[in-house]
N, C-alpha and C positions, 0 to 999 in steps of 0.2 A: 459293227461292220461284219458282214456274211460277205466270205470270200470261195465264190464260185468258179467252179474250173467248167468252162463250156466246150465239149465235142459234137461238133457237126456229125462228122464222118462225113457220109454219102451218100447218092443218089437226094431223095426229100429231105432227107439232116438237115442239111444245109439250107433249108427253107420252114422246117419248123422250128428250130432251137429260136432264132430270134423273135418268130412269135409269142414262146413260153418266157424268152427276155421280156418283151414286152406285161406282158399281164405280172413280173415280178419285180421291175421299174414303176408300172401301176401302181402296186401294191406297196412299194417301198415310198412314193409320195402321197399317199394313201393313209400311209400306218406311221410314218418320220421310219421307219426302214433305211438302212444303206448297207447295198449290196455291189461288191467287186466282182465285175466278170472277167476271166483271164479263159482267151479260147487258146485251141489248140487243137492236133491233128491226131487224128485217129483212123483207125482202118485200111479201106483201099486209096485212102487219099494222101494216107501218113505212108504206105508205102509206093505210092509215084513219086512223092517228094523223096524221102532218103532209107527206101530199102528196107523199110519194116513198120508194120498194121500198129505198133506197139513201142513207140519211140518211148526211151530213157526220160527225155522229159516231159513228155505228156503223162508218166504215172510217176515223176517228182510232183507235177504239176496236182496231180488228182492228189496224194499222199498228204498235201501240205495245204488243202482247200476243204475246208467244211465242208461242201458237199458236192455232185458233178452231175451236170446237167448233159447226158447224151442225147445224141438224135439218130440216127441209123447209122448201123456198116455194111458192107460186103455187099453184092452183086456180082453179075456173069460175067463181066472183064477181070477178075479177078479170082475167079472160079478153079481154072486152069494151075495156079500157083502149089507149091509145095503146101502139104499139110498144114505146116507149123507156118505160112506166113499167109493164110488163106486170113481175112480180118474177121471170121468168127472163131478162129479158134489159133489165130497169131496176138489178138488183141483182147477178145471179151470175155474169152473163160482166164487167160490172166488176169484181167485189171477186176475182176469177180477174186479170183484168188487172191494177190497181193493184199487188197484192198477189205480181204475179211467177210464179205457180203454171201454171207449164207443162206438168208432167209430173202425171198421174193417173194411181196405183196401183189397183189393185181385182182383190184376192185372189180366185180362186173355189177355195173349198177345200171340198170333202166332209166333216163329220164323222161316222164311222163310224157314228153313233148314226141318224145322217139318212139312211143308205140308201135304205131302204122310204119318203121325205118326196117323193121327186126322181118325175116322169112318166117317166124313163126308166129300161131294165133293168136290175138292181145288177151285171152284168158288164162294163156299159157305162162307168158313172160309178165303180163303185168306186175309191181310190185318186187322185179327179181332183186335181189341184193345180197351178192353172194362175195365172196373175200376168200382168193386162193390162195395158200401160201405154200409157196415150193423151194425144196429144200434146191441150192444153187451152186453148188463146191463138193459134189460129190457124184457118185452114180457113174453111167457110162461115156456119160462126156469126158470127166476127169480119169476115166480109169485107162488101163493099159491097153495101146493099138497095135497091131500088127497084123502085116501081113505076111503070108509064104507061100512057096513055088511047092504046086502035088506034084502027085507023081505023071500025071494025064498032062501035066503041060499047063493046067490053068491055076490059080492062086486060091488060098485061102485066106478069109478076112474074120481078124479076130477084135471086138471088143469086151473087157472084162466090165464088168457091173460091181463094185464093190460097198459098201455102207458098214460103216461101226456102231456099236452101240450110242459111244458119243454122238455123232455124228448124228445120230436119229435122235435123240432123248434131247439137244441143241435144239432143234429146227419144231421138234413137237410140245418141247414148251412153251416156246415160242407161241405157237400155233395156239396151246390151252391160253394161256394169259391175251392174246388176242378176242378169243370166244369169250371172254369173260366181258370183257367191254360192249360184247354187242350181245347177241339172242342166245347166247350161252348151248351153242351147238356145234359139236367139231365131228365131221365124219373124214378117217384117216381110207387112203384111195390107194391100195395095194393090187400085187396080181401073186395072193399068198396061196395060193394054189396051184402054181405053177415057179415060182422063184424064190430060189433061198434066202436072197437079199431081202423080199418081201415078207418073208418067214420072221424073220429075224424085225424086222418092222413093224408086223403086228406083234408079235413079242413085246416089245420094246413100247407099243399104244399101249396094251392092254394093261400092262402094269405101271403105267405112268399113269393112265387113269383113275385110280384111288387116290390120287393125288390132287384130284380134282371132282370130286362129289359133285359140286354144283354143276358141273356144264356135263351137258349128255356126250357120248361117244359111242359112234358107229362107226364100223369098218366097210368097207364096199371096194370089190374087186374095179380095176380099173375100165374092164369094158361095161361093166354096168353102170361103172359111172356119166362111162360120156354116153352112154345111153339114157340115165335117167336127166341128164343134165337137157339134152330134148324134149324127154317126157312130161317132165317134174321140179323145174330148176329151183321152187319156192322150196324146196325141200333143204336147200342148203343154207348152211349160214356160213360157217369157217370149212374150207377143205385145204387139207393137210396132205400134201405127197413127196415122192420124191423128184429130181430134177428132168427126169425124162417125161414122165406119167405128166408133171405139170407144165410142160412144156407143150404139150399135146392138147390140154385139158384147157387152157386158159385160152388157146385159140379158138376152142370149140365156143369155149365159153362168150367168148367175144363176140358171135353176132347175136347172142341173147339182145344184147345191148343195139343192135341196130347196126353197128361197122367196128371192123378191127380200129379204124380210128379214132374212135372212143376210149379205147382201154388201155390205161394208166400203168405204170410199175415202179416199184421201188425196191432197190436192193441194198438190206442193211446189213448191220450184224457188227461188224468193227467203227471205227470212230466216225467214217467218212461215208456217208449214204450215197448211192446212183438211184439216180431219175430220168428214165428213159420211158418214152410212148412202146407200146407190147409190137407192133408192127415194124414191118423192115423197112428196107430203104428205094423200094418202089421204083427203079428205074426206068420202069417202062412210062410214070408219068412226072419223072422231076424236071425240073427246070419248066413247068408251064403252069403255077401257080394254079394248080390243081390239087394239091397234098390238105389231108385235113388236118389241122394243127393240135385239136382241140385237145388231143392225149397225151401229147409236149406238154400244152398249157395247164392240164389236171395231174403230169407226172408233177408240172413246180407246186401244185398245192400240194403234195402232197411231201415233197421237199422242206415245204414250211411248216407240215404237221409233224412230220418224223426226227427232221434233222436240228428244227430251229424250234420245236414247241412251240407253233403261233398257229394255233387254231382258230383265231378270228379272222386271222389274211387267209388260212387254208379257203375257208369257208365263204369268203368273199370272192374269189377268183372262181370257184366251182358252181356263187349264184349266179355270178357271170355268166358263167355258158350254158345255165341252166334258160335264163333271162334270153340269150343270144337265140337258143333251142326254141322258144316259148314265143317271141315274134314270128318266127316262120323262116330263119334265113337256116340255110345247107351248103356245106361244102357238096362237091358229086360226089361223094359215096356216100352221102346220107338225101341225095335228092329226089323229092317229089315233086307229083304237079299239085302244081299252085302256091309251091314254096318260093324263095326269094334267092340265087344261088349267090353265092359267093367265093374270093378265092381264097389261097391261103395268107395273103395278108391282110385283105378286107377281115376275115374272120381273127385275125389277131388282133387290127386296130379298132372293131367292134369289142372285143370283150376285156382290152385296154380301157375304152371309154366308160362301159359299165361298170365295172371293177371302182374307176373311181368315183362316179356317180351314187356308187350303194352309202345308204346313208341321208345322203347328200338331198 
């Protein structure tokens, strides 16, 4: 029994989580699986109901559940709120914190089907298959804010950037032991020519790297990154940074893939993984079964590879949507002409059906 804590939150949440339900009920009658979903409230929804993004029992709840399956928070109704109770930064850099999740995964991987989806040319992306990993409890999210009154009458706004050596040498072994599983390639994504924090980071690469002979290591300043990640994306295999840089970087990274709807994440590190779609919570198109689910549905594979070691159901749920991709159906932000569209629940009870069909 896999006992899962499920958060909607907001805006489309609340319309993808139960489709990533579904392809892990699939999966669970599929494989003799039993999985406990216990939901509960989060963000701007956890604070309409009782005054805070970050309720006492929704991180009893996460604390005490093998793993948690998010769906989005925050939007411009709730924009306007106190810093500390805004749901990006009342609810998700804590339950990131509490919760120990240092290291963020986020696949961008091409499916062949999705060539013609992506703005750039199929000789550019083809084949991409690249693995960010960013460090998630550190940096200028977490570091010290403030603001103060000059002397002209207007304010000043301060964020600190901070990193330890811990802190870096955590998240970049990580990062080498990842590369070793795949094309044994880590380029580490600094701006060490301009930031001491950065300084201290490639410090900290360069000599963890003899510690790893076999996988190659390159450095690359962060705007060359998301430069070459346009240019040259076949050029990466594992990138290594820190919370800001990858934050930035994996949304770039994201239309390699054809739609932010695509890209998957997972946040480990302590006993209890989060599994959450890399996209927010799209207010402008929820509640009209328009949301693509498919990166809910590939954050639960990947729930199942990380948290639960079941890489045959990972990898069933992911032919799934490969399968779903490969007949021709689209949600609208991966639609073309002469495709087959569909919404966000058709697209959930389509690759529920495959899921248990594979095999069969």
């Amino acid at each position: 029994m896999y006992k899962i804590a499920v958060l909607p939150g907001d805006g489309i949440g609340v319309e993808i989580v139960p489709e990533a339900v579904k392809a892990l009920q699939a999966v669970g009658k599929k494989f003799g699986l039993e999985f406990e979903f216990t939901e509960a409230l989060v963000g701007g929804a956890a604070y309409d109901d009782g005054g805070h993004p970050l309720p006492a029992a929704t991180l009893e709840l996460c604390q005490g559940s093998d793993a948690v399956l998010l769906g989005a928070i925050g939007g411009p109704k709730w924009d306007n709120l106190p810093v500390e109770l805004r749901p990006e930064i009342g609810a998700l850099l804590p339950l990131r914190k509490e919760l120990e999740l240092y290291a963020n995964l986020r696949p961008c991987v091409l499916f062949p089907s999705l060539l013609h989806a992506s703005t750039l040319k199929e000789e550019v992306i083809s084949g991409v298959d690249i693995l960010v990993i960013r460090e998630l409890t550190g940096g200028l999210y977490f570091g010290e804010k403030k603001r103060e009154k000059t002397p002209d009458g207007g304010e000043q706004a301060t964020d600190i950037l901070t990193y330890s050596t811990y802190e870096i040498e955590r998240i970049v072994r990580f990062a080498y032991q990842a590369a070793r599983k795949r094309r044994k390639k880590l380029c580490s994504v600094d701006k060490a020519n301009v930031l001491e924090s950065s300084r201290l980071w490639r410090e900290t690469v360069s000599k963890l790297a003899a510690e790893y002979p076999d996988v190659e290591t390159t450095h690359m300043y962060v705007d060359n990154c998301s430069m070459q990640l346009i240019r040259n994306p076949r050029q990466f295999d594992v990138i290594v940074t820190e919370n800001m840089f990858g934050d930035i970087l994996t949304d770039e990274a994201s239309m390699l893939t054809g739609s932010i709807g695509m890209l998957a994440s997972a946040s480990i590190g302590g006993d209890v993984g989060l599994y959450e779609p890399a996209h927010g919570s799209a207010p402008d198109i929820a509640g009209q079964n328009k949301a693509n689910p498919l990166a809910a549905i590939l954050s639960a594979a990947m729930m199942l590879r990380y948290s639960f070691d079941r890489e045959e159901e990972a990898v069933a749920i992911e032919k799934a949507v490969g399968r779903l991709l490969e007949e021709d159906y689209r949600t609208p932000d991966l639609m073309e002409p002469g495709k087959k569209l569909l919404g966000t629940v058709q697209t959930g009870d389509l690759v529920a059906k495959y899921i248990s069909s594979i095999g069969g």
